[in-house]
N, C-alpha and C positions, 0 to 999 in steps of 0.2 A: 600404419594405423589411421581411420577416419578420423580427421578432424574436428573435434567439438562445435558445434553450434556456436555464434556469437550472441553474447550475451544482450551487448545493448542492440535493437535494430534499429538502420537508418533511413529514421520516417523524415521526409520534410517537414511534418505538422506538427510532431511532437515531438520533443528534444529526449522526454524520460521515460519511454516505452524499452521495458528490457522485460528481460524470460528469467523464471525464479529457477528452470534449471541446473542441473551439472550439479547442485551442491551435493556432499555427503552425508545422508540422517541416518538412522535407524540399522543398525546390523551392517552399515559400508554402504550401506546401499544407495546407488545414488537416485537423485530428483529426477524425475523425466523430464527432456527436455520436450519443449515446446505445447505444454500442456496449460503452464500457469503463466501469465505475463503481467505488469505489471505498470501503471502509466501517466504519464497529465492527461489532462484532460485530450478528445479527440476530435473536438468540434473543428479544427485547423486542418485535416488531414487533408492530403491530396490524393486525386483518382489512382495515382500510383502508390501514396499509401495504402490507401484502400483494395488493390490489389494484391500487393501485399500481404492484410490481412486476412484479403480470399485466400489466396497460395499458403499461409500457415493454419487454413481453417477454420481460424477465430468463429466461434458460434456464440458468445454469450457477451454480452459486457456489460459487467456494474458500472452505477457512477456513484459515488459517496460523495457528489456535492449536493451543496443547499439548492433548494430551491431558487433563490434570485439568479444562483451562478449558475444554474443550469440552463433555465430559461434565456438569460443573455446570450448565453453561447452553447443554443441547443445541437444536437446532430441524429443522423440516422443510419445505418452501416447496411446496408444490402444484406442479407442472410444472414445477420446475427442480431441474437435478439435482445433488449433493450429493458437492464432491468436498474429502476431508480433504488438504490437503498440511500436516504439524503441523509446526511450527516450536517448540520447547519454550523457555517464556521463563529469562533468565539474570540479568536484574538481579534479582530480588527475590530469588533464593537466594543470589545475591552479595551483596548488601546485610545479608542477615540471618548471612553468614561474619562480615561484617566488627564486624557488630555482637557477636555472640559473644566476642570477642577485646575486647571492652568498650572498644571506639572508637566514639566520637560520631557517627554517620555526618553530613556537610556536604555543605552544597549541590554544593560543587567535585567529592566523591568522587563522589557523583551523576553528575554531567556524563562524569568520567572512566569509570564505571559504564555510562554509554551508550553512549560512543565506542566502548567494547571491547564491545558488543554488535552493533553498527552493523560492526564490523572483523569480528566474527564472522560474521554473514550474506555477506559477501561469500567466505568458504571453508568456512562449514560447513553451509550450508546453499542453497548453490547448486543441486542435483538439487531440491528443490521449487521452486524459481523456475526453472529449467527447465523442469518438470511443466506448469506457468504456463504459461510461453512454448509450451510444445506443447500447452498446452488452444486459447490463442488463434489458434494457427496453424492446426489443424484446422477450424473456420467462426470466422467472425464473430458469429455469435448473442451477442446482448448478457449480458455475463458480470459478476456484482462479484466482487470477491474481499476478503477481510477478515481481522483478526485480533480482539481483543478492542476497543484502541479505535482501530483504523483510524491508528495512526500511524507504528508502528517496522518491523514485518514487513512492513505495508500500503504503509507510504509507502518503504521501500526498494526493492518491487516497484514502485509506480507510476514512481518515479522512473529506474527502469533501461527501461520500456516508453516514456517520453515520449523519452527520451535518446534512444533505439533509432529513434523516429520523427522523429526531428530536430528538437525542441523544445528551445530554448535552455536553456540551466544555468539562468541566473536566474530564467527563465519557472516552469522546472523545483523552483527553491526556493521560489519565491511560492505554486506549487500545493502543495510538501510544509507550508509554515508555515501556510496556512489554518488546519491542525486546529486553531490557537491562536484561533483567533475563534470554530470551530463546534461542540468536540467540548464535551462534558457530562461532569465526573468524577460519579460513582456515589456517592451519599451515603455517607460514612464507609468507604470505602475505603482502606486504609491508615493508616488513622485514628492507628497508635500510632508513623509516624513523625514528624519534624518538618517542619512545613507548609512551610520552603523547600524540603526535599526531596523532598517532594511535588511543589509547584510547578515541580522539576525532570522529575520521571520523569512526571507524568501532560500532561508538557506536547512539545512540539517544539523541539528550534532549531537555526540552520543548521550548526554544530560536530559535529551528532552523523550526518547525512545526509555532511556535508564527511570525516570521518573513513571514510567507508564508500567513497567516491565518490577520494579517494585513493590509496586501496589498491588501486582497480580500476585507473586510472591507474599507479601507479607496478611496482604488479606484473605489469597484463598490455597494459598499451600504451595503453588509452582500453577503450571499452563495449564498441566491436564487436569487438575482439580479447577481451576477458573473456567477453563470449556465445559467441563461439565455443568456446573453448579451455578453458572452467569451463563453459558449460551446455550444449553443443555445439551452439547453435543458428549455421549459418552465414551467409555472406555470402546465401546464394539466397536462405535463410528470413528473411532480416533484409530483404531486398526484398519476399519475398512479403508479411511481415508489414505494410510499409508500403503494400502494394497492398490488403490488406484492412482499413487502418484510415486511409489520407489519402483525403480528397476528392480524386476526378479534376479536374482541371482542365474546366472546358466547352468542348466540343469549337467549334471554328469554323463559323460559317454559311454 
């Protein structure tokens, strides 16, 4: 038998560049591989990254960071084209209110810090993850999409695309928790708060995806009612979507 594709690849410039591939959604069917990828940021990449994501074809890349972060660490990719949907980050200017008011921030505020970031994307920033969903409806050309480290914006988006294709919740939280095995914090980043709360924000866990993933639930009925009725993508597009990204089944002989 061929070999499965590997999930994570190994970019020097990005620690958390992997392929939403191989899962199982919709009727068995699986994800195609190397269609949808998924990332930190790729301002870091080297020429043989970059080759790289010539040889896998890469034609399109979101970036879902803010503005400041983009600009600091702008980039350009040779033959793929460069589309900003900005998502402006909230906890770090949360965090530095709460510090102001001369409270300790703790690993728990953290956590609750996330939740309500995670509760945010699912209403306030729904028109760029629709943007999303209408990049990848338009062709299938292999697309990544990223924010800084490929895990809060990123993994919100993946995990609404995997849903959409019928890949189970759990399936669905193993792929979002990977970043905790693959992603690389940046030397000295954050450096002046305290390392548990660190260890909270530059990290993942299912509390803060479960919070987001809730809300979509309890306020709009499950996923595909929230695509439709928050990003307007509907039932047809929720089909064609899975026609352009599950494997056909083999036809009979």
């Amino acid at each position: 038998m061929q070999q499965a594709p590997t999930r994570s690849l190994p970019l020097a410039g990005a620690s958390n560049f992997r392929d939403l591939g191989g899962y199982i959604g919709l009727g068995g069917q699986r994800v195609k591989w190397r269609r949808i990828f998924r990332s930190d940021h790729l301002a870091g990449l080297t020429p043989e990254d970059q080759a790289l994501l010539a040889e896998l074809g890469v034609a399109r890349a979101v970036d879902f960071r803010g503005k400041a972060e983009s600009a600091a660490h702008a980039y350009a990719l040779p033959g793929v084209a460069y589309h900003p949907l900005a998502i402006e980050p909230t906890v770090v200017q949360r965090a530095l209110e709460l510090q102001r008011t001369g409270r300790q921030l703790t690993a728990q505020d953290a956590v609750v810090l996330m939740q309500d970031t995670y509760r945010g994307f699912v209403h306030d920033n729904a028109p760029r993850f629709a943007a999303l969903f209408g990049l990848l409806l338009a062709s299938d050309a292999p697309t990544v999409f990223h924010c800084t480290a490929g895990k809060d914006r990123t993994g919100f988006a993946a995990a609404l695309i995997l849903l959409t294709l019928g890949v189970p919740r759990d399936v669905v939280m193993h792929d979002y928790l990977l970043t905790n095995s693959l992603y690389r914090r940046p030397e000295g980043m954050g450096s002046h708060a305290p390392e548990e709360v660190l260890a909270v924000l530059w990290r993942v866990q299912e509390e803060f995806l479960e919070a987001a993933l809730h809300g979509v639930e309890v306020e709009y009925g499950g996923v595909s009612r929230y695509l439709e009725r928050a990003l307007g993508i509907n039932a047809a597009a929720q089909q064609r979507l899975a026609a352009l990204y599950l494997e056909p089944f083999p036809s009979a002989a």
